[in-house]
Backbone bond lengths (Angstrom), bond angles and torsions (degrees), N, CA, C in turn:
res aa  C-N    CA-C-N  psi(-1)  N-CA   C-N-CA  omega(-1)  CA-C   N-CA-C  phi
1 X - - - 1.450 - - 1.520 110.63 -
2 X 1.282 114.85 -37.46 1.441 115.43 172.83 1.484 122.71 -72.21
3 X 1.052 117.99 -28.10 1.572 142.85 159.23 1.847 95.41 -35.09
4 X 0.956 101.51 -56.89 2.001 126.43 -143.71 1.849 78.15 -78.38
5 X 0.991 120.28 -65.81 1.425 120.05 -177.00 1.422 125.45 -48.78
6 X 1.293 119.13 -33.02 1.278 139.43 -158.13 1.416 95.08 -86.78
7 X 1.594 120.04 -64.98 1.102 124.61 175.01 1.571 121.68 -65.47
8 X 1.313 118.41 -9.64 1.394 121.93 159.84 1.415 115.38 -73.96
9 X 1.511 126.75 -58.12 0.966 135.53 147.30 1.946 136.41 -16.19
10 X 1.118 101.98 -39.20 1.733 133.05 -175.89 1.875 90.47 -76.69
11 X 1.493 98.21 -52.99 1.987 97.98 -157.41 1.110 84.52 -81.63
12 X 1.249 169.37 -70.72 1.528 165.66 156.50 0.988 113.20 -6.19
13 X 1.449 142.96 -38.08 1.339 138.22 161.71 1.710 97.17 -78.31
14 X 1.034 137.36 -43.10 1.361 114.98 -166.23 1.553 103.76 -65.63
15 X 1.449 120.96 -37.05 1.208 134.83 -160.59 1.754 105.65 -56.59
16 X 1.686 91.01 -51.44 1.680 103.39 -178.77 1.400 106.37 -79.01
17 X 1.143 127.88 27.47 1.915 117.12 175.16 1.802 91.36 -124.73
18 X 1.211 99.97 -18.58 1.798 107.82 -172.36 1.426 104.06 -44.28
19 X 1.738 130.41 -45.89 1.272 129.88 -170.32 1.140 118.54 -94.18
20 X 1.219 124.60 13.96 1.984 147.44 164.59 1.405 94.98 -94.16
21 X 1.412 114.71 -46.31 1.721 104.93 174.89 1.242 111.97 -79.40
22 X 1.154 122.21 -11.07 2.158 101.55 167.92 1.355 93.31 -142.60
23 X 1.919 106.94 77.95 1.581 121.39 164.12 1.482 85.63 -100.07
24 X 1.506 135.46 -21.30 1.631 122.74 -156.54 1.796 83.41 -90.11
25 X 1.443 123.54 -23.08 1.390 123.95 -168.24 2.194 99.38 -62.38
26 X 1.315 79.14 -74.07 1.544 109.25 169.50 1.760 108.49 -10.53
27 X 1.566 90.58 -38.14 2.085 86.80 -160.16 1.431 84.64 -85.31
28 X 1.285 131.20 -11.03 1.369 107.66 175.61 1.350 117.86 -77.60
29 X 1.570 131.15 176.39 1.161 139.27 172.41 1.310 117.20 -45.24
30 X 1.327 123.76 141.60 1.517 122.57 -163.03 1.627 112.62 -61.94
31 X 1.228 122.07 -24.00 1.452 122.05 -142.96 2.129 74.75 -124.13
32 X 0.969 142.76 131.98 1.536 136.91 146.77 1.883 97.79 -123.22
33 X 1.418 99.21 159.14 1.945 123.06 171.84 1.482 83.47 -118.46
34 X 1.173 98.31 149.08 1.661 128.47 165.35 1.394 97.29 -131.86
35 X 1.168 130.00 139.67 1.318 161.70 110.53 1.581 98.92 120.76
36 X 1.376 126.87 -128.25 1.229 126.96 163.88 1.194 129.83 -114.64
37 X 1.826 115.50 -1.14 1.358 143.88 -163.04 1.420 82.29 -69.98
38 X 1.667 142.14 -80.87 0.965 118.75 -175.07 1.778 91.63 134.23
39 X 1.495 117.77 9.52 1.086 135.70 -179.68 2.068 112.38 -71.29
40 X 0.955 102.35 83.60 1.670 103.11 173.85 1.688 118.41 -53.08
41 X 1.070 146.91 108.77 1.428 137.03 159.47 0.942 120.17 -85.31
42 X 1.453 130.56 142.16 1.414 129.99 -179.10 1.616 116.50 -131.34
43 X 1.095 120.79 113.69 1.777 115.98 -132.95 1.696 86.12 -79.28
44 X 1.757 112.89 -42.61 1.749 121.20 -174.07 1.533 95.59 -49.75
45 X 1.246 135.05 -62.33 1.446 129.54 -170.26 1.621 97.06 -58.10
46 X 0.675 134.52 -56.05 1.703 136.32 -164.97 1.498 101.78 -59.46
47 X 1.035 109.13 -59.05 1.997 113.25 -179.56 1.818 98.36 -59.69
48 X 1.122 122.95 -36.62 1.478 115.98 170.12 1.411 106.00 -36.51
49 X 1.546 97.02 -87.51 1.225 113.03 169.30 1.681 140.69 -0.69
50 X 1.367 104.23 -60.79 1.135 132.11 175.66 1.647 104.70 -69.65
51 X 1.285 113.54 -27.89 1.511 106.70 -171.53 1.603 99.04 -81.87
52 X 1.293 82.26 -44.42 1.847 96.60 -166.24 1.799 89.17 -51.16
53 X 1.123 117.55 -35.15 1.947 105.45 -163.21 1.174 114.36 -83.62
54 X 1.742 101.35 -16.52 1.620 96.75 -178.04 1.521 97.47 -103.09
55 X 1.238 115.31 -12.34 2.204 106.21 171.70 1.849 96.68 -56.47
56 X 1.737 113.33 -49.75 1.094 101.72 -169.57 1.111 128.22 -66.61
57 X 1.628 124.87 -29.61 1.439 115.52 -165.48 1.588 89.05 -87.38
58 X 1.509 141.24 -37.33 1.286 106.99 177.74 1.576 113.38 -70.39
59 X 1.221 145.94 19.03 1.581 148.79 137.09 1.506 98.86 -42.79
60 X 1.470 108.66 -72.25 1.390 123.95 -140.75 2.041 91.34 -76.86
61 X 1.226 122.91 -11.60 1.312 128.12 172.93 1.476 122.00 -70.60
62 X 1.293 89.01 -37.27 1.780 102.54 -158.95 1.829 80.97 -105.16
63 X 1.085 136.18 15.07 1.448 136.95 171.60 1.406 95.85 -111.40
64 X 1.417 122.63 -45.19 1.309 105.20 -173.34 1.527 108.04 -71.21
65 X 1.342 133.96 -46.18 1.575 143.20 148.70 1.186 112.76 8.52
66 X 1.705 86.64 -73.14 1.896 102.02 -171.12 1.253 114.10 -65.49
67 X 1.417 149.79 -23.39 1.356 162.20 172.48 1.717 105.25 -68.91
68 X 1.415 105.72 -55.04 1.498 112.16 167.68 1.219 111.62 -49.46
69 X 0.946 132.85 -35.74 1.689 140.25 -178.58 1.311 144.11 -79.32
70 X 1.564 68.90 -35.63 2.201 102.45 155.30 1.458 115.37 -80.98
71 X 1.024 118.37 -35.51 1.721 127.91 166.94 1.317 118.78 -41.16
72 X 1.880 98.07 -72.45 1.355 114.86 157.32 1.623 147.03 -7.83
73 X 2.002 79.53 -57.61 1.555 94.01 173.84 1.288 120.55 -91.28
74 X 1.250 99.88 -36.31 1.804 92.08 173.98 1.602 129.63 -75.74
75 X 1.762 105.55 -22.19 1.690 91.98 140.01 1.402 124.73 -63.81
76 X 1.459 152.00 -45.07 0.934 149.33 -157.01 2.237 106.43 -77.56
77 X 1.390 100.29 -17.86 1.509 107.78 -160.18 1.778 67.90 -78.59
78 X 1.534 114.65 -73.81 1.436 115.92 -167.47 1.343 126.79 -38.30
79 X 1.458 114.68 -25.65 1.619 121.92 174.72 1.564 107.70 -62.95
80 X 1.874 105.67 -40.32 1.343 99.11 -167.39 1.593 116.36 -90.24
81 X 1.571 95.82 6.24 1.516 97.15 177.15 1.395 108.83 -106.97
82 X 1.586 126.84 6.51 1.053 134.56 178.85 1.863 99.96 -54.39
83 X 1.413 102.32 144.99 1.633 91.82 147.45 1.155 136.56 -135.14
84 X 1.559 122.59 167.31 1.395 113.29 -152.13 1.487 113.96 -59.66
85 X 1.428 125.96 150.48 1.544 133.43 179.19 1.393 108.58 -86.91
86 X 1.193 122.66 1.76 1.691 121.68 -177.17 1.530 117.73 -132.81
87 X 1.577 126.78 131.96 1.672 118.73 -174.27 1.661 80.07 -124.31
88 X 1.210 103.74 172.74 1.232 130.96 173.03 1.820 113.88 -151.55
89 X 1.051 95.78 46.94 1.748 113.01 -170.59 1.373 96.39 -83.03
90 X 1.607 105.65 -74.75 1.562 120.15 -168.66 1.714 109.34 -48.25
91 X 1.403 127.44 -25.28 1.218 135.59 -161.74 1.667 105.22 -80.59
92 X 1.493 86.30 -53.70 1.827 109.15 176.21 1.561 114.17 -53.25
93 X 1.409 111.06 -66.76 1.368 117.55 157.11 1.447 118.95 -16.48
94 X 1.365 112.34 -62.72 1.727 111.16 -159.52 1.743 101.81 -75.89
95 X 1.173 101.01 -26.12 1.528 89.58 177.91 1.467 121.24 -101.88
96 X 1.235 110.52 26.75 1.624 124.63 162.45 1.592 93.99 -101.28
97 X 1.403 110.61 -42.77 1.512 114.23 -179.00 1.579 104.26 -44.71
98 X 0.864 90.08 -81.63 2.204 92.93 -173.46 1.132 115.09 -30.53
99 X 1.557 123.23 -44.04 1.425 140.96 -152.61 2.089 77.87 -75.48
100 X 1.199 100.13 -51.39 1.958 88.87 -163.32 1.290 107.55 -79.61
101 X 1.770 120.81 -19.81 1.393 112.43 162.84 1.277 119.17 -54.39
102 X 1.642 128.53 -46.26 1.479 149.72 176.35 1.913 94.93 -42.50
103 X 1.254 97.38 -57.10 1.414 91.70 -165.88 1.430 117.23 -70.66
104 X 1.349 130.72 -54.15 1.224 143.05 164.34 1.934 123.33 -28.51
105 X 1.398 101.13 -28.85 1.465 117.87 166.14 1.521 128.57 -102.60
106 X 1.569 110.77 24.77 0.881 112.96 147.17 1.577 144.26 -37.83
107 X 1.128 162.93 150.11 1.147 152.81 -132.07 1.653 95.36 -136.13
108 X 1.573 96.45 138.91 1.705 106.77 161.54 1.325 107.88 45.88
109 X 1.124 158.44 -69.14 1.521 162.98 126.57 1.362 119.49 -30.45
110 X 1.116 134.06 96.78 1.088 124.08 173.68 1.892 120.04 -76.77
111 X 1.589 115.58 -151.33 1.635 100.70 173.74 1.962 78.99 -117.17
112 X 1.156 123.88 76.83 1.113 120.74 156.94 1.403 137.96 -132.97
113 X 1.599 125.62 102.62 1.594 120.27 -147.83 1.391 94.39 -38.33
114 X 1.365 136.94 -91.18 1.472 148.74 -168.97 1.438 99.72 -20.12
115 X 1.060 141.70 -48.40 1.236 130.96 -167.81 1.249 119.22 -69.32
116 X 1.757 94.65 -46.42 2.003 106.02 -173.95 1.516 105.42 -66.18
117 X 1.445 109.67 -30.11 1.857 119.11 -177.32 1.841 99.70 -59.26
118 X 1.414 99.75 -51.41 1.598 90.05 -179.41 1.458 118.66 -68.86
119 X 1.415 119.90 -32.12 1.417 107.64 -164.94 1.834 114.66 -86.76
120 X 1.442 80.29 -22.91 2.204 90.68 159.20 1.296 112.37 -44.83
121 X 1.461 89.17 -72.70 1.934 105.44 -170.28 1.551 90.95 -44.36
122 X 1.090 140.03 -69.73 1.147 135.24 -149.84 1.580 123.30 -54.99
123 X 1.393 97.53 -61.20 1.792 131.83 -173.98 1.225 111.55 -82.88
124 X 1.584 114.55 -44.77 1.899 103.33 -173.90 1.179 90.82 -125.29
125 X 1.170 142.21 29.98 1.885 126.53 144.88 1.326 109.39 -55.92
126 X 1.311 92.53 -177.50 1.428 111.09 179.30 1.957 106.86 -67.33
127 X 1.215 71.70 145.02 2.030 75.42 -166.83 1.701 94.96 -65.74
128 X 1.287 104.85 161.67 1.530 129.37 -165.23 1.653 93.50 -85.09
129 X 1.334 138.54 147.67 1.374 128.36 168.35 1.223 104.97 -100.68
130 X 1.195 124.42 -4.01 1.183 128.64 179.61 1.849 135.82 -104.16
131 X 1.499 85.04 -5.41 1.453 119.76 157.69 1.392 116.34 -40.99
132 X 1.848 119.90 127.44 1.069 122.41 169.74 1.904 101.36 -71.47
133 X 1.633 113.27 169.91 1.023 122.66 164.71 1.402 127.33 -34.62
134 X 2.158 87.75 -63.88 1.491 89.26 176.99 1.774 132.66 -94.17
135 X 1.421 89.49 16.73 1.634 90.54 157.67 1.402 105.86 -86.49
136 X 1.400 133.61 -45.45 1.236 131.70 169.42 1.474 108.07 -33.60
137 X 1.078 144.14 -58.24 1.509 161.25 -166.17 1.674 91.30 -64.95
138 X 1.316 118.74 -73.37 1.399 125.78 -165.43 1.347 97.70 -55.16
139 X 1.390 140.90 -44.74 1.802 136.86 -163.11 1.437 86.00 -76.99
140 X 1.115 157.64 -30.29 1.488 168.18 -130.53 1.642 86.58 -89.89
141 X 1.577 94.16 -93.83 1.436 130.69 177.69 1.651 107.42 -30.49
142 X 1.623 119.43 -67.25 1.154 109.59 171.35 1.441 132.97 -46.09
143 X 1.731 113.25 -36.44 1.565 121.21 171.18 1.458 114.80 -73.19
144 X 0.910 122.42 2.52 1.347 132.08 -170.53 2.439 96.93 -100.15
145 X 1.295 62.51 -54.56 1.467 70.51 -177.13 1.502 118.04 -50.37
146 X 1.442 111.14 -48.96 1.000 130.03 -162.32 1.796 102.81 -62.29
147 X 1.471 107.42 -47.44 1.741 120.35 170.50 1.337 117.86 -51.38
148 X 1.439 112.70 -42.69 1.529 117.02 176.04 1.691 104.71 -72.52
149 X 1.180 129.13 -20.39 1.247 131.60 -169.15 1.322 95.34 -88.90
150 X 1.074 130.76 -72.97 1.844 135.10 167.41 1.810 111.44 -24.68
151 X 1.265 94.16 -49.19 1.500 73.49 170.75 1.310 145.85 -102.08
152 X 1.228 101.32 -4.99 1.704 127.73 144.65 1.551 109.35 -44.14
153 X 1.230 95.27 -74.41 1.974 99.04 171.54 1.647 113.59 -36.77
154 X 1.310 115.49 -43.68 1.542 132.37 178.98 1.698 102.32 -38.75
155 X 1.675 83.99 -74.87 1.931 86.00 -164.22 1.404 112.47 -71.36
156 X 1.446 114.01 -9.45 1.533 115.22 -173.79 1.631 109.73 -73.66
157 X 1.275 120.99 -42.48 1.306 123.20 171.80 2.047 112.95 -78.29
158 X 1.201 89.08 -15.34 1.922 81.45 167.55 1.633 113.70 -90.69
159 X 1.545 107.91 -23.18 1.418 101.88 176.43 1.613 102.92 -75.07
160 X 1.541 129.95 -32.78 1.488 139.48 159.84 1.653 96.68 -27.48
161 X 1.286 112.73 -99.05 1.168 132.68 -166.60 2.242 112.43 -23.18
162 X 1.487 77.57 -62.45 1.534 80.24 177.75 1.631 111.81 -69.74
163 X 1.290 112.91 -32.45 1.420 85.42 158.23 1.606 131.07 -79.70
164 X 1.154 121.82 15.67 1.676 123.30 175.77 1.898 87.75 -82.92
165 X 1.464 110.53 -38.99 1.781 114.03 -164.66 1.895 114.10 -30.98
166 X 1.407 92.54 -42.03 1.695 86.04 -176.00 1.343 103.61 -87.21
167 X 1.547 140.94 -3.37 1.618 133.01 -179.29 1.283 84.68 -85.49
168 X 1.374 118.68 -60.32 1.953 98.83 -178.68 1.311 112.74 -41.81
169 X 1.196 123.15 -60.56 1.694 109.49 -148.27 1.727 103.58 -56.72
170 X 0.995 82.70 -51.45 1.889 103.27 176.33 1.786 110.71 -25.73
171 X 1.369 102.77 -42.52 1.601 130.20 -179.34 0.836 108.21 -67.43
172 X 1.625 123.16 -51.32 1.006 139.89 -137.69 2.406 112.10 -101.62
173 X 1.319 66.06 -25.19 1.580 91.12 167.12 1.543 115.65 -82.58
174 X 1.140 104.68 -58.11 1.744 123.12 -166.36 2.189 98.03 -64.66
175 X 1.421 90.01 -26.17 2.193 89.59 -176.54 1.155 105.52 -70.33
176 X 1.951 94.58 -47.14 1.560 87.50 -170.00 1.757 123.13 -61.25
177 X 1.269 98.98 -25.16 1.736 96.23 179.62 1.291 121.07 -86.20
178 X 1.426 118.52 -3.79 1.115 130.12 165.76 1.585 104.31 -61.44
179 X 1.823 108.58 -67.16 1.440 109.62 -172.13 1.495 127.84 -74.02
180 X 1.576 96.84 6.13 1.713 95.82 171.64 1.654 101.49 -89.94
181 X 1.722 108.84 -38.78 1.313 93.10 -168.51 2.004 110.85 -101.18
182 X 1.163 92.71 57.61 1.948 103.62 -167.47 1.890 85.15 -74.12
183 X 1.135 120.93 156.60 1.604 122.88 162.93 1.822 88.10 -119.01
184 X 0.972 133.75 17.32 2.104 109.88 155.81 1.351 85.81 -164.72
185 X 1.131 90.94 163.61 1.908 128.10 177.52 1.618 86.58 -49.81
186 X 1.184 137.68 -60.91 1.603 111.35 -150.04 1.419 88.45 -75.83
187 X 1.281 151.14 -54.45 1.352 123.58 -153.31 1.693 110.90 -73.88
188 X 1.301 129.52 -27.53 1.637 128.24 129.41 1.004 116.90 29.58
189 X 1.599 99.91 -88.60 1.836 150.79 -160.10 1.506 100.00 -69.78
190 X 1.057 112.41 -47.11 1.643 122.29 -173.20 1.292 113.28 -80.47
191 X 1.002 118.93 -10.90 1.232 126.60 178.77 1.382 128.67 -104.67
192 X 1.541 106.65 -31.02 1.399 124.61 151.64 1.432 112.64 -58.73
193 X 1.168 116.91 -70.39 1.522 119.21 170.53 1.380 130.59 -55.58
194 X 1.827 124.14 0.47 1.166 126.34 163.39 1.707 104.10 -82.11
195 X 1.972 96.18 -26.29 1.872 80.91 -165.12 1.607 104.57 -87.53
196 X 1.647 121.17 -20.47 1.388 111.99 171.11 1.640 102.89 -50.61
197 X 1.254 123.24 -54.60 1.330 125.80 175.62 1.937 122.59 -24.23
198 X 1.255 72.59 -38.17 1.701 94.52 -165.33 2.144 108.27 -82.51
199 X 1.711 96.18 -34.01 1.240 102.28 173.74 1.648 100.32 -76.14
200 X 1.086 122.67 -59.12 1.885 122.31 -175.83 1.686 90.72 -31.03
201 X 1.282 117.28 -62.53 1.777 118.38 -166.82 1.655 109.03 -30.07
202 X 1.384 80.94 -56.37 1.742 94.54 -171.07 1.191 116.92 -73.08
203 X 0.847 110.99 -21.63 2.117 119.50 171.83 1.793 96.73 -87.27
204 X 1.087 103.40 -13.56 2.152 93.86 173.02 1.228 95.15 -93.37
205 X 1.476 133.86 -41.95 1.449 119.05 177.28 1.780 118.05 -63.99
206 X 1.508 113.47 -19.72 1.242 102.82 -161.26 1.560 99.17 -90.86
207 X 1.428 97.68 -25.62 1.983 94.62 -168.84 1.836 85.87 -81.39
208 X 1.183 129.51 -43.71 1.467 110.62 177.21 1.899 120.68 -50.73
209 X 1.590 118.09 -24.78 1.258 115.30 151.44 1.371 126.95 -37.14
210 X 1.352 104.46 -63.39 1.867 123.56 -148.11 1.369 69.86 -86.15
211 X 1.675 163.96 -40.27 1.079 122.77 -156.10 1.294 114.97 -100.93
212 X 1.248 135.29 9.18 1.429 152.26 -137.66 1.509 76.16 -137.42
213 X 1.373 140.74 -54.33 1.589 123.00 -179.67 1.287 126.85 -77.42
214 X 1.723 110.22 -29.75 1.145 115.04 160.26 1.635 128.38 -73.20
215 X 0.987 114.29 -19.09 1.575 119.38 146.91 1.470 126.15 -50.37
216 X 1.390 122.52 -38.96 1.498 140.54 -164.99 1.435 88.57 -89.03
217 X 1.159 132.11 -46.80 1.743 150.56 -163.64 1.715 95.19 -48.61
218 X 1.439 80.30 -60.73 1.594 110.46 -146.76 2.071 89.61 -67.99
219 X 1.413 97.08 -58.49 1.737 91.76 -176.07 1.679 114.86 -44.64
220 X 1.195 112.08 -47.48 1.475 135.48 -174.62 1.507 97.90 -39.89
221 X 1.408 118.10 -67.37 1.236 137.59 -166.82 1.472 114.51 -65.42
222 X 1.170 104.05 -47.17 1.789 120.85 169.10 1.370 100.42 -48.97
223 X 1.712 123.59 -65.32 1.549 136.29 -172.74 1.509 100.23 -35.95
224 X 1.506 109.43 -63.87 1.516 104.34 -156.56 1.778 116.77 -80.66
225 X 1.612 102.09 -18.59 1.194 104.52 168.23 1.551 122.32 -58.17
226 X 1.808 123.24 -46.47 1.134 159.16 133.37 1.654 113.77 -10.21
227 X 1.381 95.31 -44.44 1.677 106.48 -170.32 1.612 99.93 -83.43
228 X 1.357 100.66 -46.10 1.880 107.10 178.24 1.800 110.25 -46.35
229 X 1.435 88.09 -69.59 1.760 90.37 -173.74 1.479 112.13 -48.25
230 X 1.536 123.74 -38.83 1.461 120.77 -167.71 1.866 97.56 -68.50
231 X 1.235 102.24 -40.96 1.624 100.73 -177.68 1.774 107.15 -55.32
232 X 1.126 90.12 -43.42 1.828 84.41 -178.77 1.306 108.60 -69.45
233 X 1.099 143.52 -24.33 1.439 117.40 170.63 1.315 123.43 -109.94
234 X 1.641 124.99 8.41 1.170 124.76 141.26 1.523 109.17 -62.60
235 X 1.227 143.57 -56.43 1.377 137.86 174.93 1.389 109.79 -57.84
236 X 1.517 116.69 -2.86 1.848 112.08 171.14 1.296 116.32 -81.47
237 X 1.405 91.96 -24.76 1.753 124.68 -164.90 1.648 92.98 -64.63
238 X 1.541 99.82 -62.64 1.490 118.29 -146.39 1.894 105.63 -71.37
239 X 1.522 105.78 -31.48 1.487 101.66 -175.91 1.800 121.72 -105.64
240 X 2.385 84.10 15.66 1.552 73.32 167.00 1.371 130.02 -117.43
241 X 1.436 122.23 153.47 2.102 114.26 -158.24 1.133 114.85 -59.49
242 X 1.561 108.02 129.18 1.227 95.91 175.68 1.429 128.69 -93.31
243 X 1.516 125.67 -151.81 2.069 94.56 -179.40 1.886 103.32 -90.01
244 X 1.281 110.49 23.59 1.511 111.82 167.23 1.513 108.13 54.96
245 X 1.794 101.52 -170.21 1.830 93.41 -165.13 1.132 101.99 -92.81
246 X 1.916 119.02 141.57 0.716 122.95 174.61 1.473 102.10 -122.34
247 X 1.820 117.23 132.82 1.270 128.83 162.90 1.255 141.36 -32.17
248 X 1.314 124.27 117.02 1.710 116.58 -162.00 1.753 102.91 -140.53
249 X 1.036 111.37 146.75 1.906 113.78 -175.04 1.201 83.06 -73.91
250 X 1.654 92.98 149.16 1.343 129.17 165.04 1.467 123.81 -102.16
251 X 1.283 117.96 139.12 1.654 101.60 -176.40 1.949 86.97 -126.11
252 X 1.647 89.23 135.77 1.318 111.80 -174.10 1.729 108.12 -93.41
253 X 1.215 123.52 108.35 1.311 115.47 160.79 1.875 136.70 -82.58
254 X 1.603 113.65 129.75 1.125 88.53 -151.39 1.768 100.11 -120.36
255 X 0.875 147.30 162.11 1.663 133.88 170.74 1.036 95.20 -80.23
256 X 1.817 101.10 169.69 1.289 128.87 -174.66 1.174 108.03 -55.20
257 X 1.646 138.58 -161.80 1.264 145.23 166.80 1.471 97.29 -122.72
């Protein structure tokens, strides 16, 4: 195409020097015959001519231009409407998945207000006065349990988490080279918005941390609070009189003789 211009360009300059080469024609009389054919030339019509051919081919230049330009854009519109060839949805997904499987198998306590309301009232209220010993012992034992279970749950979802660490980076690698080598604005966009995607992930693994420890926190604290009150009224138990010994017949057994 540049070829096509160049050489359009070339006959357009020869065209416009054509009437510098017959200015010595020009001083002659307007109308001249050459030979005997009877052929009139008229140099003013001819220099018309010449203008008129070179107005047109620079038309047909600045037409071919404008088409080049339109080309241009409508590849470049199509680049930016391209879209990206790579998701990382399904990847992201599975490791939010685990993170809520981790949580959901929590032990004895679940993450459910109604539940924790009942097993409070029950386990770390105020101790029962009417409580045998070994229910005292058993609410003990069970809150105990329940702390060791909380924090089991704790490290189980942080060992989760850190293992999601290498599916991110992996993600996290593979976006970025996506969005350096995007050819239009929408795959860009998609690519930005796969890695916000990718940050939300990591902010679901991190608040699933802090709540999985603050759960363990929270049992811990409950236990020993739990443990205090039961101590105080076993020691209510222990320093108050009881109805002491009271006398009862004895029956003596004796062998035969």
């Amino acid at each position: 195409m540049k070829l096509r211009r160049t050489r359009a360009a070339r006959l357009a300059v020869a065209l416009l020097s054509a009437p510098m080469a017959l200015a010595p024609i020009l001083a002659t009389p307007a109308h001249a015959q050459f030979g005997f054919s009877g052929i009139v030339f008229d140099p003013t019509n001819y220099a018309q001519n010449v203008l008129t051919a070179a107005r047109s081919l620079q038309q047909i230049t600045n037409q071919i231009t404008s088409l080049q330009n339109q080309a241009q854009s409508l590849i470049n519109q199509a680049r930016n409407l391209a879209s990206l060839p790579y998701s990382s949805l399904q990847q992201l997904q599975q490791s939010v998945q685990r993170t809520q499987q981790l949580l959901s198998q929590a032990q004895n306590i679940a993450y459910d207000v109604q539940q924790i309301d009942k097993v409070f009232q029950q386990k770390y209220g105020n101790v029962s006065l009417s409580a045998s010993d070994q229910q005292l012992v058993a609410d003990a034992r069970s809150r105990w349990q329940n702390t060791v279970g909380g924090l089991q749950d704790a490290m189980r979802v942080q060992a989760g988490v850190v293992g999601n660490i290498d599916t991110n980076r992996a993600q996290m690698s593979a976006l970025v080279g996506q969005s350096q080598g995007a050819t239009g604005a929408l795959q860009a966009t998609q690519a930005g918005n796969q890695l916000l995607a990718l940050q939300a992930q990591q902010l679901a693994d991190l608040t699933a941390v802090v709540a999985a420890n603050g759960r363990a926190q929270a049992l811990q604290s409950a236990e020993q609070a739990a443990a205090a009150e039961q101590g105080r009224e076993q020691r209510r138990r222990f320093l108050t009189p009881g109805s002491g010994y009271q006398p009862a017949n004895a029956q003596m057994f004796y062998g035969n003789h």
